[in-house]
N, C-alpha and C positions, 0 to 999 in steps of 0.2 A: 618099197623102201630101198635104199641107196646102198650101196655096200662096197664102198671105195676099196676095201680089201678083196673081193671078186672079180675075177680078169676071165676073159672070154679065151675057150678054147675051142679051137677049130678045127673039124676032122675034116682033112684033106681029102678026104676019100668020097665025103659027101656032100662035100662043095663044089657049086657047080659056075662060081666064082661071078653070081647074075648081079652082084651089088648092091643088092637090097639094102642088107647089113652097111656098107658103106654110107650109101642114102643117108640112112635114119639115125644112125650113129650121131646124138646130139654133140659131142666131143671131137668129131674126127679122128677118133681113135685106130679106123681101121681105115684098108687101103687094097685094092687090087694089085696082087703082085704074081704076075706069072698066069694068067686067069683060074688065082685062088685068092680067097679075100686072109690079109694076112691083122693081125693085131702090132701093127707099127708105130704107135706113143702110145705106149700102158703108160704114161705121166699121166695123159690128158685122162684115160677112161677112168671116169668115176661109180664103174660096175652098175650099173642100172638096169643092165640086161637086154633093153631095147632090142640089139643083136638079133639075143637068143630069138625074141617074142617074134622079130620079125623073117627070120629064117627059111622060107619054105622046103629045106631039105632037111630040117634039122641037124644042120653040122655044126651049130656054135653053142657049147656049152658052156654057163656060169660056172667056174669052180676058184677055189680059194687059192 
């Protein structure tokens, strides 16, 4: 389920800034800045999570 009020946070510490999250990002929401993936149009993310799911460092968490 969708949760347009859920925006992705990013713990810098455990991003390893591979793009994955970028990739898959149906929205284009997020973006490599600095080689850390940053959340650059929270207009566009419509919170689906994709992000999180795709992560393999786990640094991007759903939260409200």
């Amino acid at each position: 389920m969708i949760d347009e009020k859920k925006k992705p946070i990013i713990d810098k510490c455990k991003c390893t800034g591979c793009g994955i999250c970028v990739y898959e990002c149906p929205n284009n929401a997020l973006k490599i800045v600095s080689d850390i993936a940053e959340h650059i149009d929270p207009e566009n993310c419509n919170g689906c999570g994709e992000c999180e799911n795709v992560c393999p460092n786990e640094a991007i968490k759903m939260q409200q």
